[in-house]
Each structure stands twice: as C-alpha cells, then as structure tokens.
N, CA, C and O of each residue as an XYZ file, in Angstrom:
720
protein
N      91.260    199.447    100.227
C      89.834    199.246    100.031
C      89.358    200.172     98.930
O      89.904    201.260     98.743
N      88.413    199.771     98.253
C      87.832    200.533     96.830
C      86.486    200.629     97.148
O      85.784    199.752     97.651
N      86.150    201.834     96.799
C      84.615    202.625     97.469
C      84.160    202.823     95.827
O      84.796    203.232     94.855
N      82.763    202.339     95.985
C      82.129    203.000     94.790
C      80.688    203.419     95.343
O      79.995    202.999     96.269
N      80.524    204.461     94.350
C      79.585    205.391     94.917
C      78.215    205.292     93.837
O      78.446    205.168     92.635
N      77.265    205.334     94.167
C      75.511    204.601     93.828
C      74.412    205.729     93.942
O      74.839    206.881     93.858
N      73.489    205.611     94.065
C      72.340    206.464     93.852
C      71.498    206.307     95.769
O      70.828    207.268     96.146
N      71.615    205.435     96.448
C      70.567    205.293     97.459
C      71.264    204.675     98.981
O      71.646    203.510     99.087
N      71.337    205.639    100.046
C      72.084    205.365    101.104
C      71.737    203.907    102.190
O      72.409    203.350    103.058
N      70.414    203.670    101.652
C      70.260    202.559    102.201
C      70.295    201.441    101.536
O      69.623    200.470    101.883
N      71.233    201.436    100.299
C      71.741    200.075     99.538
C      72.924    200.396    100.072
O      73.441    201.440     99.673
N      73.611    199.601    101.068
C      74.948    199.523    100.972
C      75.542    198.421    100.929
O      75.156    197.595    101.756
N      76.442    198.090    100.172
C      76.858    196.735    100.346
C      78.335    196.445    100.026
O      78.877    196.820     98.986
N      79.016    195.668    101.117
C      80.404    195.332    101.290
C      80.890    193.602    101.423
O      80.353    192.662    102.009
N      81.958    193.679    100.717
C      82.243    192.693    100.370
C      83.410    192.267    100.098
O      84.100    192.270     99.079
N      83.648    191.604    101.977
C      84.762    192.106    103.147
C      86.009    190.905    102.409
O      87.208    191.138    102.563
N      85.490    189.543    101.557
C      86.121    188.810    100.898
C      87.202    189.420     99.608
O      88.170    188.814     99.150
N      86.754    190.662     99.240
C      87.144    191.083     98.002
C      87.747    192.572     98.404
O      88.387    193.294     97.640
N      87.308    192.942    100.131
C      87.950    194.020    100.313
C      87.365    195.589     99.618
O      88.187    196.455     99.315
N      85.934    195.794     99.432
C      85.627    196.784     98.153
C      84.447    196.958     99.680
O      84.480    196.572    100.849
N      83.624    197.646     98.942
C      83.336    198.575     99.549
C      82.115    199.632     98.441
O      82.594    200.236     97.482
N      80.877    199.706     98.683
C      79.813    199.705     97.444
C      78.490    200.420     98.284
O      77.448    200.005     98.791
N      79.300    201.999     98.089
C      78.387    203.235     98.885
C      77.822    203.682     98.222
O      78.232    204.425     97.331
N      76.229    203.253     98.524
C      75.183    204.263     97.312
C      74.915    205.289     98.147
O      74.954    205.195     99.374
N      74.554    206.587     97.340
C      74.474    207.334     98.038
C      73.893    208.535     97.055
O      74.474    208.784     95.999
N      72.687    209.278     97.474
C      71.299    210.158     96.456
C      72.693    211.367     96.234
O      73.721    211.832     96.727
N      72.058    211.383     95.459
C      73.208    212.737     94.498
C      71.858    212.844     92.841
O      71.550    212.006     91.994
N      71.396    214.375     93.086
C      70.383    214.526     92.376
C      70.989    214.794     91.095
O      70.433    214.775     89.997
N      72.749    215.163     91.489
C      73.705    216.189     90.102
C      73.626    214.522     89.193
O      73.164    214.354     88.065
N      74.197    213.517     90.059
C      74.495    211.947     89.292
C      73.261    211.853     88.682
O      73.388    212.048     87.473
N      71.891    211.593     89.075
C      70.480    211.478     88.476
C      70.780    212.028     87.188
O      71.301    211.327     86.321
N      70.449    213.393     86.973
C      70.509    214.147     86.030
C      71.494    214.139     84.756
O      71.182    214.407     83.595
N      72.956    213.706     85.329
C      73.874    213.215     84.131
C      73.252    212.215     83.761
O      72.682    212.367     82.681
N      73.064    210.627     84.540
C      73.041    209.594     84.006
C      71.096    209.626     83.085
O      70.717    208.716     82.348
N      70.502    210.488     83.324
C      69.146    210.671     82.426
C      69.735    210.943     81.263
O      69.643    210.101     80.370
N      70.688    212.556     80.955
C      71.079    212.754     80.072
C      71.745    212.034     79.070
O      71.418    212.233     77.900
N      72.970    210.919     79.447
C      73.651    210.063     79.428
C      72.524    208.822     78.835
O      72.966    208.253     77.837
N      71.601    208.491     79.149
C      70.998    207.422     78.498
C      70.075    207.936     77.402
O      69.792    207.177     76.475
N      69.517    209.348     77.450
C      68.850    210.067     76.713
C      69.588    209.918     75.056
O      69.171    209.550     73.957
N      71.137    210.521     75.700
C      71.493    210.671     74.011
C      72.313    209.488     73.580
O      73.040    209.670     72.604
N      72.315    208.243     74.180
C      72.623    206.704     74.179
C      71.772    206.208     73.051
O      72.111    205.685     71.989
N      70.364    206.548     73.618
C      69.421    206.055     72.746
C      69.037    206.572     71.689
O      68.447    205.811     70.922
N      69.200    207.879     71.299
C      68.843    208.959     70.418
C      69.856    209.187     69.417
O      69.940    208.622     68.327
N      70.757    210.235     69.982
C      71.651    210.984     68.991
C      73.199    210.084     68.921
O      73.881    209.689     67.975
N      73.307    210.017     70.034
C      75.195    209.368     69.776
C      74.923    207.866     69.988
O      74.859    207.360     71.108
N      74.750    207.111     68.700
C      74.615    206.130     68.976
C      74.800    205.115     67.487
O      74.183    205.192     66.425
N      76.041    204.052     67.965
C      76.787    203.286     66.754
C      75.852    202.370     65.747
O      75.043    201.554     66.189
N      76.045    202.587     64.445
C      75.319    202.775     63.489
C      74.970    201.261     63.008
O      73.912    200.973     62.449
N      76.033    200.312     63.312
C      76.270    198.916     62.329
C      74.977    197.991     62.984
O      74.833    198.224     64.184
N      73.937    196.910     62.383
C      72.940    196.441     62.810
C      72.719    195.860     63.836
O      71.658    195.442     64.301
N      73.989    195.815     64.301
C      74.090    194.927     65.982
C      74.661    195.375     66.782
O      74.985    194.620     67.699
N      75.019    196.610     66.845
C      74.425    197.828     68.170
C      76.410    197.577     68.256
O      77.119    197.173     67.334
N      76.817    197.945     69.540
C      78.143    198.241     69.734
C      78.585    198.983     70.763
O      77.996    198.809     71.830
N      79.527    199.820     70.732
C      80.047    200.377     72.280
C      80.564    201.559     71.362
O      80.868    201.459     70.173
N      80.598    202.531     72.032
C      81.278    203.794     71.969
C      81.581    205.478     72.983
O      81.285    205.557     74.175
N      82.004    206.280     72.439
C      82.605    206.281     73.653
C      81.652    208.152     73.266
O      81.498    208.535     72.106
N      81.212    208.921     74.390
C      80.804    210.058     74.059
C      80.733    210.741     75.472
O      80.630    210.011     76.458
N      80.799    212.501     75.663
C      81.058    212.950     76.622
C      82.325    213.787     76.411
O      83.313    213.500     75.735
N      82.009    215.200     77.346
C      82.620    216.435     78.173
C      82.895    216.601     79.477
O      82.052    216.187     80.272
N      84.162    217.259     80.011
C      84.183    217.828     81.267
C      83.018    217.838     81.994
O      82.970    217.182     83.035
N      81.750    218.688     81.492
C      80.697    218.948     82.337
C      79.995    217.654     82.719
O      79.995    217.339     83.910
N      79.334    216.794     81.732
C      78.549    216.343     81.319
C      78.879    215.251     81.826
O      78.022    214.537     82.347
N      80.211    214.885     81.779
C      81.465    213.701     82.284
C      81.237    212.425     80.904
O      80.516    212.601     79.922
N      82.035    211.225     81.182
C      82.324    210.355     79.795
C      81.599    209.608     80.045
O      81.028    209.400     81.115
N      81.508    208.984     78.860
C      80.197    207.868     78.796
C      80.857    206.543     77.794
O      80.772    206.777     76.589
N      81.324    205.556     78.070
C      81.058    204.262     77.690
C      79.245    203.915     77.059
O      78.372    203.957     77.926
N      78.906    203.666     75.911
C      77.732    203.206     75.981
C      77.811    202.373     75.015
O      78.462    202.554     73.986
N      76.764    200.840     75.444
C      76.762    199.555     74.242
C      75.583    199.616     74.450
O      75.025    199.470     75.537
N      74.906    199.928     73.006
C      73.453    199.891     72.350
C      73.024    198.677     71.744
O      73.867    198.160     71.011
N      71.683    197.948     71.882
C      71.758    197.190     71.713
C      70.279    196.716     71.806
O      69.655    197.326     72.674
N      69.360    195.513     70.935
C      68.057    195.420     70.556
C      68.244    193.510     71.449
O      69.140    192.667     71.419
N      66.892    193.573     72.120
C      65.929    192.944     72.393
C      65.130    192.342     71.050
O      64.622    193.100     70.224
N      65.082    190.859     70.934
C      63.967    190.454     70.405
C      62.249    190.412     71.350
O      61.945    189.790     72.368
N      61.661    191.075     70.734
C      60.429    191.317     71.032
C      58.817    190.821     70.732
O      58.176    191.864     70.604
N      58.419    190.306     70.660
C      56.906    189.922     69.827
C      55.993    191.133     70.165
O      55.192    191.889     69.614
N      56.290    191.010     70.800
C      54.808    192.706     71.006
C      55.011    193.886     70.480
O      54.082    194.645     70.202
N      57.263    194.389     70.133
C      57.104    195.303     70.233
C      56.706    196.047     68.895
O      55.798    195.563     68.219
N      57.299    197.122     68.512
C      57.046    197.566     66.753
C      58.079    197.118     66.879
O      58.954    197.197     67.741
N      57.915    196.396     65.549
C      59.493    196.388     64.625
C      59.323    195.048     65.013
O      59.340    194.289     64.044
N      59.178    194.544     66.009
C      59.476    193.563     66.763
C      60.985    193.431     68.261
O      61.369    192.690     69.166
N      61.156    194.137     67.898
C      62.689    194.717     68.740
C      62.770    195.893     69.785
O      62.392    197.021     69.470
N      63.214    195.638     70.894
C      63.326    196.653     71.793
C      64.774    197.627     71.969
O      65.689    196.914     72.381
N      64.973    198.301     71.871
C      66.443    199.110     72.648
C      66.753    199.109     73.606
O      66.023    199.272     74.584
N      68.311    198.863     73.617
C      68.573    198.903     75.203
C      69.804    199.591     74.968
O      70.349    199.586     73.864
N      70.265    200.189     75.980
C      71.576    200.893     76.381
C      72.199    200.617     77.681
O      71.554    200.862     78.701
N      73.739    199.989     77.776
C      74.142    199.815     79.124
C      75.055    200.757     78.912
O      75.769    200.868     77.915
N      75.022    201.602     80.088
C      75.981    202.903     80.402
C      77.189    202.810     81.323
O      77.100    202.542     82.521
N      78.248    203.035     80.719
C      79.591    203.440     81.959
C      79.325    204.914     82.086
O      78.952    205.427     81.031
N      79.442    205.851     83.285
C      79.329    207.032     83.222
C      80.512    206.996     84.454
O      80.605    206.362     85.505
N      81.756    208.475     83.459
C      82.605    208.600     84.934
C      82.972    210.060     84.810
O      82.570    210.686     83.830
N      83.519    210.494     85.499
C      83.926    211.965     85.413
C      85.547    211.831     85.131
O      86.037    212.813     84.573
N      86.468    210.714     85.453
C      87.912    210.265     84.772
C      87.662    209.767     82.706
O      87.100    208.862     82.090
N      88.262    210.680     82.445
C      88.179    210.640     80.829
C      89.295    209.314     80.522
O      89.429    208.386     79.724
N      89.883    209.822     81.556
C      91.285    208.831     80.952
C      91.603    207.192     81.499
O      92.238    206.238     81.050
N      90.489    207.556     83.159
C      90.871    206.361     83.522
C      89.639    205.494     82.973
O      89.773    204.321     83.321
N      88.400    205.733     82.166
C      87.202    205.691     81.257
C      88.174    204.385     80.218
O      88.459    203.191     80.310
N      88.378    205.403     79.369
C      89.125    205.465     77.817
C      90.262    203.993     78.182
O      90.296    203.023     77.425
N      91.065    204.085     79.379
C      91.931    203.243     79.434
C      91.067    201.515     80.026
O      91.565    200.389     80.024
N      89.840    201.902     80.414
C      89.415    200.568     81.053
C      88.344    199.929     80.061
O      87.503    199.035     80.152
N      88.848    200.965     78.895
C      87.373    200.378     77.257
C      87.664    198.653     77.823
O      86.976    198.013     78.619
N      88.824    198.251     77.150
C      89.100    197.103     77.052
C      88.171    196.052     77.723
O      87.407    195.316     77.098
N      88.302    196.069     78.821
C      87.704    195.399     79.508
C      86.102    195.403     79.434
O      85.377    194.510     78.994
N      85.589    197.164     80.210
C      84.095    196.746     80.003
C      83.556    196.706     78.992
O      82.462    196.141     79.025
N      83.970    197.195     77.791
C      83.406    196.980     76.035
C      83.308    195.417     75.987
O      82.185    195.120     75.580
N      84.227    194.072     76.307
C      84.472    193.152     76.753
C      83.355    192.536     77.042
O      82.639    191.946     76.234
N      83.079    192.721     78.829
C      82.325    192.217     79.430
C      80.692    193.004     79.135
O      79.597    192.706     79.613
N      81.077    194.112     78.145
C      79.530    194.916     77.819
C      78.861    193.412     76.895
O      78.000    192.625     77.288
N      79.568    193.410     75.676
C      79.659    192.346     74.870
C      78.903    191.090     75.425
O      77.932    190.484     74.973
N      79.742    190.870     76.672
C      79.309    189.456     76.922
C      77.681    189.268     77.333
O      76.715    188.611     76.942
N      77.981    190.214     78.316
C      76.281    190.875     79.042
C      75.109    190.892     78.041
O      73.966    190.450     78.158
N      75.581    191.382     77.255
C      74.686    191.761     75.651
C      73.858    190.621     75.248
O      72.641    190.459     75.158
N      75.193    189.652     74.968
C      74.872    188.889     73.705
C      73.959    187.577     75.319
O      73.097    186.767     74.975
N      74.365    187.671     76.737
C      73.529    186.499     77.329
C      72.515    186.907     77.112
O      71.783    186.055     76.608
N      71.784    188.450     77.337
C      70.528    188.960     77.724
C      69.727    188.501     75.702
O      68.538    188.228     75.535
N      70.244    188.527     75.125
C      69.784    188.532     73.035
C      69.784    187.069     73.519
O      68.849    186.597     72.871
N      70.236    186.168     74.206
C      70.310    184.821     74.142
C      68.910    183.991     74.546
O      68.096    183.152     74.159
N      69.358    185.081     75.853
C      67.454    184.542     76.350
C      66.465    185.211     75.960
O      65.405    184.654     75.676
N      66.649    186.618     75.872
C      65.124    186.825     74.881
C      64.834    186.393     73.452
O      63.841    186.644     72.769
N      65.742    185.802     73.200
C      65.623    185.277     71.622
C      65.168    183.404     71.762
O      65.113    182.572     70.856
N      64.929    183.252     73.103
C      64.384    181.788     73.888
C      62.881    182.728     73.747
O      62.154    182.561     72.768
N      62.592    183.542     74.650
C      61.456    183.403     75.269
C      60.514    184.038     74.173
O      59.314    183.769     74.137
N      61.168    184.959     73.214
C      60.600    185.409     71.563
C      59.784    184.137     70.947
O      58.607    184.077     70.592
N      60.939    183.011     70.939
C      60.864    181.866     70.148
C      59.574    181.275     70.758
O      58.591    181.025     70.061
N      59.618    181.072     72.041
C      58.462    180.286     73.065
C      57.236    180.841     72.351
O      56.352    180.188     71.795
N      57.353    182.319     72.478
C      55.822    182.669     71.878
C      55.564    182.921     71.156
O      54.372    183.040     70.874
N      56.865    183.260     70.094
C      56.041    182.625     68.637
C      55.767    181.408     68.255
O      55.196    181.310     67.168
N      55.997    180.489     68.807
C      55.433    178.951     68.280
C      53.669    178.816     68.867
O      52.757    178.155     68.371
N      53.657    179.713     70.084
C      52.410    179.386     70.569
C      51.179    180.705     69.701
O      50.077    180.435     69.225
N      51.830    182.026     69.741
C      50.740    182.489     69.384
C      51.471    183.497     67.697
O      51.753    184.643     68.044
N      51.670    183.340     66.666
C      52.539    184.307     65.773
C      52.047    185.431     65.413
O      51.168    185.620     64.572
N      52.757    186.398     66.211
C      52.613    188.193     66.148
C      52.243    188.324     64.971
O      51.112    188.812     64.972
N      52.836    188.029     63.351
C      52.676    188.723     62.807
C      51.466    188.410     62.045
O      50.833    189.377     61.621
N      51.135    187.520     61.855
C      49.648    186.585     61.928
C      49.101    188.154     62.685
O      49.147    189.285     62.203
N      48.663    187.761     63.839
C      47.744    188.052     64.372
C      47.402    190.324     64.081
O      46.421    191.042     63.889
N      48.832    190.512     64.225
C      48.942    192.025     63.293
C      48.084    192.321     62.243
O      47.392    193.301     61.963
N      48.277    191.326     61.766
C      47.700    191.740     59.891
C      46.464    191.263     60.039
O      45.913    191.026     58.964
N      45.769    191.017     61.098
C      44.462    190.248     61.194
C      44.098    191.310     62.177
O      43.625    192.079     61.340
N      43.961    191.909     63.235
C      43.403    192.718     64.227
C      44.312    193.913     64.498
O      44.074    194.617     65.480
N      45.478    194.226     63.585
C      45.990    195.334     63.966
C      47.007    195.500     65.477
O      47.078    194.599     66.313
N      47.636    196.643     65.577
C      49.086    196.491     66.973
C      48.347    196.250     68.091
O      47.436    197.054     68.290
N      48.534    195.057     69.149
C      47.882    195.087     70.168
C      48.164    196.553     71.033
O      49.086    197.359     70.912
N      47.086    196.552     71.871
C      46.728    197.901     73.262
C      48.223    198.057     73.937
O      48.882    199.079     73.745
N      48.643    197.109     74.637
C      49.669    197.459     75.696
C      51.354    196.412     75.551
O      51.629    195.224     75.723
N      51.884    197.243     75.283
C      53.071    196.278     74.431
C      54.000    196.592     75.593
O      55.093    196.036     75.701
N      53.621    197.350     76.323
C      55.000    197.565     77.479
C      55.494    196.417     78.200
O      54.676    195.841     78.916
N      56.759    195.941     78.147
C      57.106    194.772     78.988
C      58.653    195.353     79.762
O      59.478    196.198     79.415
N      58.552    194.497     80.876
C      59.972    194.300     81.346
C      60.964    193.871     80.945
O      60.702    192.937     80.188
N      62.452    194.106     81.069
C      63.379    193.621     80.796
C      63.383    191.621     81.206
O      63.667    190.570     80.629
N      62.899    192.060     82.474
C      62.642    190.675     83.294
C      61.732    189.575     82.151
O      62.112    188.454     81.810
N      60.643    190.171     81.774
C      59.511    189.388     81.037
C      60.505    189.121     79.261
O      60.641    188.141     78.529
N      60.811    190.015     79.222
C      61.420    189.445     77.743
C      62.780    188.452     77.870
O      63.238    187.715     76.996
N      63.299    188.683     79.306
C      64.541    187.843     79.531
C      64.096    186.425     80.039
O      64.828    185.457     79.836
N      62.651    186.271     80.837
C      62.453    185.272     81.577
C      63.608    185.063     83.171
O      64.001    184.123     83.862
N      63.711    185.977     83.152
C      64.652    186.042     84.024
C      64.295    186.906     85.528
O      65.209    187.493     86.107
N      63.034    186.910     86.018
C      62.833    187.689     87.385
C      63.879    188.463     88.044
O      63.654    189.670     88.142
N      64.938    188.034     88.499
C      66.381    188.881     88.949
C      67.035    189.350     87.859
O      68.155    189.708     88.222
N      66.843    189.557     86.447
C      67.598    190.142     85.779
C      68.621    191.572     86.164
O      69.723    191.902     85.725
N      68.043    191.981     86.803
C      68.410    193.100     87.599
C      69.475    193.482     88.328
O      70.284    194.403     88.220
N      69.247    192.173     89.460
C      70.199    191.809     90.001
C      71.231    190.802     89.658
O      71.936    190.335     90.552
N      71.351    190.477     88.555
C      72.121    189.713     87.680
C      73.159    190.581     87.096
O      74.348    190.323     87.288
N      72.616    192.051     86.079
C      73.295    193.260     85.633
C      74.159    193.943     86.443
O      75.327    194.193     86.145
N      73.268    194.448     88.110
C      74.426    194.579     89.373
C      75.190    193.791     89.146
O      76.265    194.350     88.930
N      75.257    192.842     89.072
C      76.146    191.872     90.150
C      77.339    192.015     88.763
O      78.557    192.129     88.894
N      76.640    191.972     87.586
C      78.243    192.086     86.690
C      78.988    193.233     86.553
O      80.218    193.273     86.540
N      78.460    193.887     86.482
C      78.984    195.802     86.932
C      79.908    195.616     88.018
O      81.103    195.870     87.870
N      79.342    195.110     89.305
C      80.188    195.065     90.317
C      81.472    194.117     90.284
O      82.576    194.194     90.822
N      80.963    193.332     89.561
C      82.178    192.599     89.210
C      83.473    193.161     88.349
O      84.694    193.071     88.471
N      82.609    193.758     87.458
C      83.626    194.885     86.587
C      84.620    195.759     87.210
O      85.836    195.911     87.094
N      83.590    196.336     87.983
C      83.988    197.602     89.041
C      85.594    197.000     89.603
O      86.714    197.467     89.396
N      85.217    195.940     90.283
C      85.905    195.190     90.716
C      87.598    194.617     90.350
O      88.622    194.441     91.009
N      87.222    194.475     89.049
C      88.328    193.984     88.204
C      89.440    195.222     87.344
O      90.474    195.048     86.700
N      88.589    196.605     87.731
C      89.344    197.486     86.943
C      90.596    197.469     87.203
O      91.018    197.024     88.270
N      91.637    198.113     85.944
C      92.709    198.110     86.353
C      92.825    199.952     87.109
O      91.930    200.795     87.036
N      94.331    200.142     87.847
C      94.567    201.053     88.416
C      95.469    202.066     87.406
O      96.596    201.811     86.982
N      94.730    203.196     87.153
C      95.357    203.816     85.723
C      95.962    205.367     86.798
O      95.442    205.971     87.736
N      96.872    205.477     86.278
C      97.694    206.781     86.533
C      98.011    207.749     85.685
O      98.662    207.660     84.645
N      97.225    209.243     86.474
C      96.840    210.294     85.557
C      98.362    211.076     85.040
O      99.180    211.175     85.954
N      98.637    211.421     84.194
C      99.876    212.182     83.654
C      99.867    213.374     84.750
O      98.767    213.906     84.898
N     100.827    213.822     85.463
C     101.212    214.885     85.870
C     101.331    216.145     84.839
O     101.940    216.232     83.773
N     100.519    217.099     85.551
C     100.881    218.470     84.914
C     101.537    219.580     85.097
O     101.528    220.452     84.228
C-alpha cells in the first residue's frame, strides 16, 4: 500500500481498487515550504522561453521542487494573461529528478488542457464585449480578480487538478536510493 501525505486530516481518501492510500494531514513546516516553493516559482527561478516550461529548483532544507510555469489567457487581466505555477515539492532529490519524466509529461498535458479552455472562454468574451476597445475608452476596469474556475469555465477545476496529481502520484515509478 502507498500512503501520501496532504495538508488536512479530515480529507482522507482511499482507494481500496488501486490499493493507495491518501493521508492529509496539517503540518505547518509543509505550509511554509510549499508558500516558499510557489513564491520563487513565480518570481525568481522561473524558465525563460514564451511558453512557460518545467524546471527543476531546490536544497536539503528547503527540499526539491519540480515547477511548470505557465500563462492563462485572460480579458480582464494586465497584459491580458495570468500566471500559473504547478508544483512537485519532495524532500527525495533523487527519487524527484528520476520521476521528471513522467510528471514534466503529464505537467505538459495538464497545462496545455487548462490554455485550451481558457483560450474558449477568453474567445467567448471577446466576441461579446472587446477588452481592448473598451481599455482605451474608460481605462483598466476596478476588479480583475478571477478564479482559476471562471477563466477555465470549469467549476471543479480543482478537483480535476487533484484527481491528476493523484493519478500521477499513483503511477510513479519505484526509484532506489544508492547505498552509502
């Protein structure tokens, strides 16, 4: 059985078909990496080419980080485009580094569905109302904050992202550390 460990003791969830086993559980030390961890995702360590990417950053302390950066089409936002970052965070460097393959992979895939549909629901409202029209005529609207959900059209988006993680989780391979 394969245990993975989460943020909240009363999400637990098992999944007796697949044999796994999916223990959340409050850990304020995990909080604090994974803030840090998305902090410098979005900021400082983060791949340069116009359509965002995966790379790999992280220390002993701090632990490793998988991260694929990556833009939202937006109408409200500046630029028109939002940021996003999906994070692997592990404290195994090696068993990290050896499972790129895969979630860089399935980061990819995740990516390009979520650019698929907000680049639907972008389209929807620019035919009905055009941002940049209306910019150069009254200036940045008041409140541009939206959900992942609202730019995806997708209400469970959320639980859509779980569910592929877990699937990931799921599919890793079993890596064996070098003896010292």
């Amino acid at each position: 059985m394969k245990i993975f460990i989460g943020k909240n003791t009363k999400q637990t969830q098992s999944y007796d078909s697949l044999n796994i086993l999916f223990l959340l559980l409050q850990q304020q030390h995990l909080d604090f990496l994974l803030k840090q961890a998305a902090v410098r995702s979005l900021s400082c360590e983060e791949e340069t080419s116009k359509e965002g990417g995966a790379l790999y950053f992280g220390d002993n302390e701090r632990g490793h980080v998988i991260s694929h950066t990556f833009t939202l089409r937006d109408s409200l936002a500046r630029g028109f485009y939002r940021k996003y970052s999906l994070i692997m965070l592990m404290k195994d460097k090696i068993h990290l580094l050896n499972s790129w393959p895969i979630l860089v992979k399935n980061m990819k895939e995740l990516v390009n569905e979520l650019q698929v549909q907000a680049d639907a629901i972008n389209g929807e409202e620019q035919a009905q109302r055009p941002q940049r029209a209306v910019r150069q005529a009254q200036g940045s609207p008041r409140n541009t904050a939206r959900s992942l959900s609202q730019l995806t059209g997708q209400p469970a988006v959320f639980g859509h992202i779980h569910l592929w993680f877990t699937w990931m989780l799921s599919c890793e391979t079993v890596v064996e550390k070098p003896s010292l």
